[in-house]
C-alpha positions as CSV (number, residue, x, y, z in Angstrom):
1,X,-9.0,-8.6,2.1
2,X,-6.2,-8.7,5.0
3,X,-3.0,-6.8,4.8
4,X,-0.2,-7.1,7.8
5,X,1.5,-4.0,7.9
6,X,4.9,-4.1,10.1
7,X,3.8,-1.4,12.6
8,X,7.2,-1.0,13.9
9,X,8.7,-0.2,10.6
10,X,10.2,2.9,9.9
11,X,11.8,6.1,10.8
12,X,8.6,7.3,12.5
13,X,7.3,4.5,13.1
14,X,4.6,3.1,15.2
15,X,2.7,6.7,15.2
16,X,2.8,7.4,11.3
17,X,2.2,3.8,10.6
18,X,-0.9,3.7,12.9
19,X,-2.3,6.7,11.3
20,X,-1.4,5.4,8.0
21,X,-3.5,2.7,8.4
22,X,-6.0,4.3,9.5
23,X,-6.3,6.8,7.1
24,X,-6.3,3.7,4.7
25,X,-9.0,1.3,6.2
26,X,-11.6,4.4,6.0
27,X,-11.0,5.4,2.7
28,X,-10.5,1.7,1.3
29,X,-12.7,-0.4,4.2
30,X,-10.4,-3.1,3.8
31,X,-8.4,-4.6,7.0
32,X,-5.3,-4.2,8.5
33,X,-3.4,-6.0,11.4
34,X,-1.1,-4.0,12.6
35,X,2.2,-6.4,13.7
36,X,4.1,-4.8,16.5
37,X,4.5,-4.2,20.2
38,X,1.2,-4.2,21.7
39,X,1.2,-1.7,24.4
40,X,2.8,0.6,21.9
41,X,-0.2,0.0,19.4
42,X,-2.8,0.4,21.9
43,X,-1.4,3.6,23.7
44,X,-1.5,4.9,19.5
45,X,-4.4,4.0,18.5
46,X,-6.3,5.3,21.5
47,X,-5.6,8.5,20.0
48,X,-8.0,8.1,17.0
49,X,-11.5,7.4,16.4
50,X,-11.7,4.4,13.7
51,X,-13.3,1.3,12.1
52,X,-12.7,-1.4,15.1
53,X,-13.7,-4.4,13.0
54,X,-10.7,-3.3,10.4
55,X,-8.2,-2.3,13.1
56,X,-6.4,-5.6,14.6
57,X,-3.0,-5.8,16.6
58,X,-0.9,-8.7,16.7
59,X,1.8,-8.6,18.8
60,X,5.7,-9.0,17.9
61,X,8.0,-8.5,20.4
62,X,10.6,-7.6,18.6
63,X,12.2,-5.0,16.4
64,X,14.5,-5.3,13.3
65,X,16.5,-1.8,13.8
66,X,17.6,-0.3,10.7
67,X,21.3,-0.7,11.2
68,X,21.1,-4.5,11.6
69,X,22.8,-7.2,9.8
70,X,19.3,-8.2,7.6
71,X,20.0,-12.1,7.4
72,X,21.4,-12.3,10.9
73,X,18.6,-10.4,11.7
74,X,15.4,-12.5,10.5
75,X,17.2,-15.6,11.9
76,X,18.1,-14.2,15.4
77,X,14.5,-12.2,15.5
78,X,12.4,-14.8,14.5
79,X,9.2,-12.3,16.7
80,X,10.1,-9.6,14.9
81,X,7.6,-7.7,13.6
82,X,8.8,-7.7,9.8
83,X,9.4,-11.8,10.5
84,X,6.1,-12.5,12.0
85,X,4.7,-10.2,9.2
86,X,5.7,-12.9,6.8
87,X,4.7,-15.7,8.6
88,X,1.1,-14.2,8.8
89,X,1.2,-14.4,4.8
90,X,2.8,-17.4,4.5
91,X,-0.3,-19.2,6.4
92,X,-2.4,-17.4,4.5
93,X,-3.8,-15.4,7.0
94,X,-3.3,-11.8,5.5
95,X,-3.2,-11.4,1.4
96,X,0.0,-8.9,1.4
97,X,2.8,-7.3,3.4
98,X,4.2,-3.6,3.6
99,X,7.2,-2.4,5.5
100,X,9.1,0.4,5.7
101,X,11.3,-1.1,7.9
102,X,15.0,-2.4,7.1
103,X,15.1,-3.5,3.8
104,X,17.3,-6.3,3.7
105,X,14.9,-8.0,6.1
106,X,12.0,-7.3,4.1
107,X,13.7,-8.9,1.3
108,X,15.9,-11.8,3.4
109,X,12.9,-12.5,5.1
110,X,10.5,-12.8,1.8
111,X,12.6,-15.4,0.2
112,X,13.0,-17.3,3.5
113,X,9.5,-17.6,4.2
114,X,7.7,-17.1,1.3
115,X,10.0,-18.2,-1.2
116,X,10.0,-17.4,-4.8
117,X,7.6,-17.6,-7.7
118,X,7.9,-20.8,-9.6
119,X,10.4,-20.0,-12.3
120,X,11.9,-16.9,-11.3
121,X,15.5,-16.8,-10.4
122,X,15.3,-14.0,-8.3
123,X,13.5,-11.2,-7.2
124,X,13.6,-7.8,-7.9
125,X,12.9,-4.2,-6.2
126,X,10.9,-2.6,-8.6
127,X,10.3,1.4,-7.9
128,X,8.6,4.1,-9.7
129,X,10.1,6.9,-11.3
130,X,8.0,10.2,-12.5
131,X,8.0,11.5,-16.3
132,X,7.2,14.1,-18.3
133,X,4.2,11.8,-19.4
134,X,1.6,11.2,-17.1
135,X,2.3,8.1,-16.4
136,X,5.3,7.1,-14.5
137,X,8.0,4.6,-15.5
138,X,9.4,1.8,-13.2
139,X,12.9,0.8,-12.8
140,X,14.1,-2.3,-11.4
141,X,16.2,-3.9,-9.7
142,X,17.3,-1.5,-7.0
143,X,18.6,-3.0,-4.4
144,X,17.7,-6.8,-4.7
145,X,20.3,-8.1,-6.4
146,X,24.0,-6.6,-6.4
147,X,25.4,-9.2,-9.0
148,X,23.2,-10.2,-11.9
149,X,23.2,-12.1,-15.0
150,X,21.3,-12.0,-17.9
151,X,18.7,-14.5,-17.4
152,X,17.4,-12.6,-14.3
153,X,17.8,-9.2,-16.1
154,X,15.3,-10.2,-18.5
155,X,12.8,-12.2,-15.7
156,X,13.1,-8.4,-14.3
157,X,11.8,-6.8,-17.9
158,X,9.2,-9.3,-18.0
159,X,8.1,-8.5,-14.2
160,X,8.5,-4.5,-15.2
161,X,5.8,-5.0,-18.0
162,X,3.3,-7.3,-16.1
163,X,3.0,-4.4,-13.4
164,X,2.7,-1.8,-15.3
165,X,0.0,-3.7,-18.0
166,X,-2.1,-4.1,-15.0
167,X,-1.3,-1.9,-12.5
168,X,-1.2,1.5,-14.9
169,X,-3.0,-0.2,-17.8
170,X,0.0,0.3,-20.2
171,X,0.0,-1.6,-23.0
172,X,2.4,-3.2,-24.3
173,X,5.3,-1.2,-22.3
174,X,8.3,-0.3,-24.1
175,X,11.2,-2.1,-22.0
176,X,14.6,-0.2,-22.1
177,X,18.2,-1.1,-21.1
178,X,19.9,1.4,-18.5
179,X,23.7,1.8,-20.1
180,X,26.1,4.1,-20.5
181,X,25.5,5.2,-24.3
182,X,22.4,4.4,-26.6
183,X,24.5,2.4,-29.1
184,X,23.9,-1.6,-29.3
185,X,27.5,-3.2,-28.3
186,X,28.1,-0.3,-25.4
187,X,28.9,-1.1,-21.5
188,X,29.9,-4.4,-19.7
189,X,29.5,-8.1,-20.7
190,X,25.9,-8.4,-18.9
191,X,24.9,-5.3,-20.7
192,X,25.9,-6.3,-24.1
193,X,24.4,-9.9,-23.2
194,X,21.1,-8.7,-21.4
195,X,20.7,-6.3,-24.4
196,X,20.9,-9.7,-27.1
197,X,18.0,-10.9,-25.1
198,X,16.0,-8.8,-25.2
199,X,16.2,-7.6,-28.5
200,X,15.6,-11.6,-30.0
201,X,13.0,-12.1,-27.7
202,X,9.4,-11.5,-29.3
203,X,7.6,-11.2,-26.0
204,X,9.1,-7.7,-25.1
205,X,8.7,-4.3,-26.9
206,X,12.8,-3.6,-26.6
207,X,13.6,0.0,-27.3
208,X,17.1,-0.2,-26.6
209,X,19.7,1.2,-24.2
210,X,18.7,4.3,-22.0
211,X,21.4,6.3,-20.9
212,X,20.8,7.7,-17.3
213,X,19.8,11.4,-18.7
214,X,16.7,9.7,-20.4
215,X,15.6,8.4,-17.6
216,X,12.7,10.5,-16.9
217,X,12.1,11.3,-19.9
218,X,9.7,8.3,-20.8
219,X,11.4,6.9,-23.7
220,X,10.8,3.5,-21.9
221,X,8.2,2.5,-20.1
222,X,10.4,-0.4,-18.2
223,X,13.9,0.0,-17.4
224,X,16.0,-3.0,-16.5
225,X,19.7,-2.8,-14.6
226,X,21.5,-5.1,-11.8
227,X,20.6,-3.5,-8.6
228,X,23.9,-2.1,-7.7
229,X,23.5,0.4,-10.5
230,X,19.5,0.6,-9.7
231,X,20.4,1.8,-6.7
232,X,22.6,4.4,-7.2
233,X,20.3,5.6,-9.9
234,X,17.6,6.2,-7.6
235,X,19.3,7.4,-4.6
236,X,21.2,10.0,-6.7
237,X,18.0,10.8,-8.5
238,X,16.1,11.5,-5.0
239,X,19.4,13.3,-3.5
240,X,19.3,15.6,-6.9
241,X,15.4,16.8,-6.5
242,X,15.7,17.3,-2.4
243,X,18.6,19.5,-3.8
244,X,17.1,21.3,-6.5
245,X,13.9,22.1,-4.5
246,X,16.3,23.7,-1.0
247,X,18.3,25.7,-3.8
248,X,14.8,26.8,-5.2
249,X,13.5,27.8,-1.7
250,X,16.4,29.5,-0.7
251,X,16.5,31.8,-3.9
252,X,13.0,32.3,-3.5
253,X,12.7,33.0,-0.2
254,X,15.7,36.0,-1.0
255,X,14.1,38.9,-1.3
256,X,10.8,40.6,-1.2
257,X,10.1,40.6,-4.9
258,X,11.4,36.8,-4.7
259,X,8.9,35.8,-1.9
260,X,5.8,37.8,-3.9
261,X,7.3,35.7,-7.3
262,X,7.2,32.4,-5.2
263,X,3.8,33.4,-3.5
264,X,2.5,33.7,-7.6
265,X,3.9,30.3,-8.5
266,X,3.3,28.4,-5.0
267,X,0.6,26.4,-6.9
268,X,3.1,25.4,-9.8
269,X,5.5,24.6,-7.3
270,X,3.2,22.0,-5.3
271,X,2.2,20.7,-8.7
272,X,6.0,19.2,-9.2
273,X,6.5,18.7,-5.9
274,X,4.0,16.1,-5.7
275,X,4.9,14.2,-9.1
276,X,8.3,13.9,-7.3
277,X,7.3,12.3,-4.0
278,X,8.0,9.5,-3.3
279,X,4.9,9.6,-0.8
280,X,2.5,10.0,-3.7
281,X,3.6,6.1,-5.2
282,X,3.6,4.6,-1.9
283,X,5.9,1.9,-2.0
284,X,8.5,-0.1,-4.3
285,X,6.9,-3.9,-5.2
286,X,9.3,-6.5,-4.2
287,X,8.4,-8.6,-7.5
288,X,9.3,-12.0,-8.1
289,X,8.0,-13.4,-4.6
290,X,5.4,-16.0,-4.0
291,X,3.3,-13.4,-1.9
292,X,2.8,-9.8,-2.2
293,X,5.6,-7.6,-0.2
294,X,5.4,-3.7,-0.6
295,X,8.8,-2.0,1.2
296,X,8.0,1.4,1.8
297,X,10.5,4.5,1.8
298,X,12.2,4.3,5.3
299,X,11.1,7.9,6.1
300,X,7.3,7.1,5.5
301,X,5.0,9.1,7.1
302,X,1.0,8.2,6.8
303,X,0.5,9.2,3.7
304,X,3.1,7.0,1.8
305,X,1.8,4.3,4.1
306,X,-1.8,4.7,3.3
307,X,-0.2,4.6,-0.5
308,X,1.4,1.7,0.2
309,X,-1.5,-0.1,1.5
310,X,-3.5,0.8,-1.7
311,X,-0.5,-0.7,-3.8
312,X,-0.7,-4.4,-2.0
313,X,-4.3,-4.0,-2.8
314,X,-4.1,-3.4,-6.3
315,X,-1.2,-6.1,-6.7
316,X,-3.5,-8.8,-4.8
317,X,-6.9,-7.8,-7.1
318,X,-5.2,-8.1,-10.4
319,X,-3.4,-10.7,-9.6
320,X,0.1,-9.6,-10.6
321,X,1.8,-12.7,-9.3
322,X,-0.5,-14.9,-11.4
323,X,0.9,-13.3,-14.7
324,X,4.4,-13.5,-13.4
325,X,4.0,-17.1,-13.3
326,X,2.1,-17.0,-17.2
327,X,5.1,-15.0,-18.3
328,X,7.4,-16.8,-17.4
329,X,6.4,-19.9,-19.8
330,X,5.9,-17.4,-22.4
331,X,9.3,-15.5,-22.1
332,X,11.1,-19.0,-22.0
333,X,9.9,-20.1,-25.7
334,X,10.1,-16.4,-26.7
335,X,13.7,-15.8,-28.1
């Protein structure tokens, strides 16, 4: 198997996407081509001893900065390195696509080239959220989609539960509505819709509305919302924890008897650090595409990148997007 991975993508990008990769194609032996600027991929690249047969470059001269106008972007920057990333799986030349380069391009670029999967209204940005199980619960959309309507809202739940069937071998995932109370009839008119649909559809294991307290606290296994409220879910989420863990360090770091009390617990500490990085999952699946697109956290180093990498991978071999399709039928005779 082939994955392109958009070399150029991210906030320390290309040196943490080159090692990245690397680290990935020793550990997993499968290959990557690395889209960027050549010289750039070279000069990085000489720095490490690697597989050459499942190292390649393929040069785009061009970069999608962070800042830029994502649709203008992709049509303007047609050899950018996300773009040409695309194209590559559109000809069938690599089997999946990571980025952690400007989002909107990811996406904009996705549906332009790749188009969606047959049936689906829209795709979604599905991303994993740690529990106080062991497994983790995803939450989509967040980002995709600003304006929704119920239809897509349940396409999302029935995306939610395909991934996590195959990818975390749940079964049978509980799908939950995020809201702003636990009572059937709360929040807005696509709430109060999107919850009617999914509670009369037999296909999905509906649990109800999920207030944004419960959200890590695994009483659903999927949890749908538009992607304006996705987004702020998760950004506010990851803003909380980087907040918790500086106030932490600062009160343990106070003192002497504080620094001997942290030096006790250090191992505790790297134990919930690590079920709250981001790093750990790799990348968000943008689902509902006919291809297999991974965007990674902007601020990626090489180890969400290698994690990344090892998500297309999984997506491609159990054919996620195959079940997508499947579902689809099923869902549309299911309420």
């Amino acid at each position: 198997m082939t994955i392109a991975l958009d070399a150029m993508g991210g906030d320390f990008a290309p040196q943490e996407t080159v090692k990245g990769a690397i680290e990935f194609v020793k550990e997993f032996h499968e290959k990557v081509i690395l889209v960027g600027k050549e010289d750039l991929l070279k000069r990085e690249l000489s720095n490490y001893s690697y597989p050459e047969e499942l190292i390649e470059i393929y040069h785009a001269s061009q970069v999608i900065e962070m800042g830029e106008h994502p649709a203008f972007a992709v049509k303007e920057k047609e050899d950018s390195s996300i773009v040409v990333c695309m194209k590559l799986h559109k000809e069938n030349k690599v089997s999946a696509v990571v980025s952690a380069g400007n989002t909107g391009a990811v996406m904009s670029s996705a549906l332009l080239i790749l188009g969606r999967i047959p049936g689906i209204k829209r795709p979604a940005i599905a991303t994993l959220i740690p529990t106080l199980s062991e497994k983790p619960s995803i939450l989509l959309d967040v980002g995709a989609n600003v304006d929704c309507k119920k239809e897509y809202l349940e396409q999302f739940a029935l995306m939610g539960r395909i991934y996590l069937e195959e990818i975390f071998n749940v079964k049978n995932p509980r799908i939950g509505l995020l809201n702003i109370g636990e009572e059937e009839g709360k929040g807005n008119q696509l709430a109060q819709e999107t919850y009617e649909l999914l509670k009369n559809n037999k296909y999905f294991n509906f649990v109800g509305n999920i207030e944004g307290k419960d959200l890590f606290s695994s009483i659903a296994d999927v949890i749908v919302c538009d992607g304006f409220v996705g987004n702020i879910a998760v950004k506010t989420a990851e803003g909380v924890a980087e907040t918790l863990f500086t106030l932490l360090t600062k009160e343990l770091t106070s003192s002497l008897w504080s620094k001997i009390l942290a030096g006790l617990l250090k191992q505790k500490f790297r134990n919930v650090k690590k079920k709250l990085d981001y790093s750990e999952y790799g990348g968000a699946p943008l689902l509902g595409i006919n291809g297999v697109v991974i965007i990674s956290h902007g601020r990626s180093k090489a180890k969400a990148i290698k994690n990344a990498l090892k998500v297309s991978l999984q997506v491609v071999k159990q054919k996620v997007n195959d079940k997508i399709k499947e579902g689809v039928l099923e869902i549309s005779g299911g309420g």
